[in-house]
C-alpha positions, 0 to 999 in steps of 0.5 A: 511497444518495442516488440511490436516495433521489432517485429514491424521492422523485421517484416520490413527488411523481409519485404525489401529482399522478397524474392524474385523469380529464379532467386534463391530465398534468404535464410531466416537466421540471414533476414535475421542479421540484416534486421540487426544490422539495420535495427543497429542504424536505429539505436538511440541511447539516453545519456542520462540512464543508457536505455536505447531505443529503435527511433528518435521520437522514443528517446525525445519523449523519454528525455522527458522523465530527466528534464521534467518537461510536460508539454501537454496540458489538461485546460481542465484542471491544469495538470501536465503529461510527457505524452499526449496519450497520458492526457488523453487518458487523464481527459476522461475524468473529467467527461466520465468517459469509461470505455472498458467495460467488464464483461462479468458485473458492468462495471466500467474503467477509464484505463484497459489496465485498471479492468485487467486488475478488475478482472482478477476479482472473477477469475480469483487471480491473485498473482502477488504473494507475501513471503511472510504470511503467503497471503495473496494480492491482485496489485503490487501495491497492495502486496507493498502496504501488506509488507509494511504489517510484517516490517512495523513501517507506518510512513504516514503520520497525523500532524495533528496527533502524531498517530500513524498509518500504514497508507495514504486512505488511512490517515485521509479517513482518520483526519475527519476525527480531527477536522470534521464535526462530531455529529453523530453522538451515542444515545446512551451515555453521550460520546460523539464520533466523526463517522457512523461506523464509529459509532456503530462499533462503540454501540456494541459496548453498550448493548453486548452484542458480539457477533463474531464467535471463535469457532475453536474456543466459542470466544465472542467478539465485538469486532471483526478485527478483534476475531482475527487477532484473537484467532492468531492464538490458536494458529500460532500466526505471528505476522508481525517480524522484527527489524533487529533480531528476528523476532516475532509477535502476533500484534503490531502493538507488541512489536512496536512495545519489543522495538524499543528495547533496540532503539532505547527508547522510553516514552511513557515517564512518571510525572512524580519522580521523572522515571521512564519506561519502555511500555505503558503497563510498566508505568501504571506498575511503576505509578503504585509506589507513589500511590500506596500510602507509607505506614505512620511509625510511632516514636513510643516514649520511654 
């Protein structure tokens, strides 16, 4: 916008020394500097962060993000804006107004910058690279949820079971186990879950159909997601880095299991002696000395 801004107001000091008959033409570096001069009498800077702009109505409207005032109003649903555009934008949603149209499938947007990521899904363009794994994204925030894999950050947890997620979706999609019905129940020995796919993966179990086959040892999986971490054996892909000392794991598991060696922390505690451990295996191990059964010694009478 500012450039577009500059532009106009440079064609504007341009018009106002046009040149007349018999006058020698002003140089473009002179044009330049009375652009400057004049662009200088438009300065208008924020006393809160120093941002300055070309005109007043620019910084009264940007004033808005530091007074949290939002004078426009969606008489729809009640939802405020600093700028009457952004409402105008937000409006579509509800009269499914989607003007911007892809060229390539027909899919349609409320915003031209949600077609412009749209697009990349043709062209292939992914301009946001991970400097950990070099996988590739076509939205920052996509690239942002990725890095929390590498970092072991989950900063959304289930208030019901204290599990936690890498992003908003995930925990919205997990929250159904807690507050929906669990209508969908295997037919074969009984057990019930929230979501079809659910029940549809835990079938597999019964029936021993692994579809998805390691093509460098001919190991067969379950899942999708069970190839894949399967796989980083043979590539040797360890995506998982720790916060501390550097190290790194091919599982989110086993990097959460080796941070605890930093934070001291040992939430898996024997309910027999109050011993605690760092990892679950540990206490199962742990568990046997109180299982196995002492050998009875026999006082022998003389």
């Amino acid at each position: 916008m500012e450039e577009s801004e500059e532009r106009e107001e440079l064609s504007e000091v341009e018009e106002e020394h046009h040149v007349k008959p018999g006058e020698k033409p002003l140089s473009r570096s002179k044009t330049k500097n009375n652009f400057l001069k004049k662009r200088a009498k438009k300065s208008f800077t924020c006393s809160q962060c120093g941002k300055s702009f070309t005109r007043k109505q620019y910084l009264d409207v940007h004033m808005r993000i530091h007074t949290g005032e939002r004078p426009f109003t969606c008489d729809q649903c009640g939802k405020s804006f600093t700028q009457s555009s952004s409402l105008d934008v937000h409006m579509r949603i509800h009269t499914g107004e989607r003007p911007f149209t892809c060229d390539q499938c027909g899919k349609s947007f409320i915003k031209s910058s949600n077609l412009d990521v749209h697009m990349m899904i043709h062209t292939g363009e992914k301009p946001f690279t991970c400097d950990q794994c070099g996988k590739s994204f076509t939205q920052s925030s996509s690239l942002e949820i990725h890095m929390r894999i590498h970092t072991g950050e989950r900063p959304f947890t289930c208030d019901q079971c204290g599990k936690t997620f890498l992003c908003a979706s995930n925990l919205k999609k997990h929250l159904t186990v807690h507050t929906k019905e669990k209508l969908h129940s295997c037919s074969v020995c009984g057990k019930s879950f929230s979501r079809q796919c659910h029940l549809h993966r835990h079938e597999k179990i019964h029936t021993g159909v692994k579809e998805y086959m390691c093509f460098e040892c001919e190991k067969t999986f379950i899942t999708a997601d069970s190839l894949k971490k399967h796989q980083r054996i043979h590539t040797g892909e360890k995506p998982y880095k720790c916060s501390h000392c550097d190290k790194r794991f091919n599982r989110s598991q086993h990097l959460k299991s080796h941070e605890r060696i930093h934070s001291r922390e040992k939430p898996y505690k024997c309910d027999k002696c109050g011993k605690s451990f760092t990892i679950k295996t540990h206490l199962k191990l742990h568990m046997k000395i109180h299982t196995v059964k002492k050998p009875h010694h026999h006082s022998h009478g003389k």
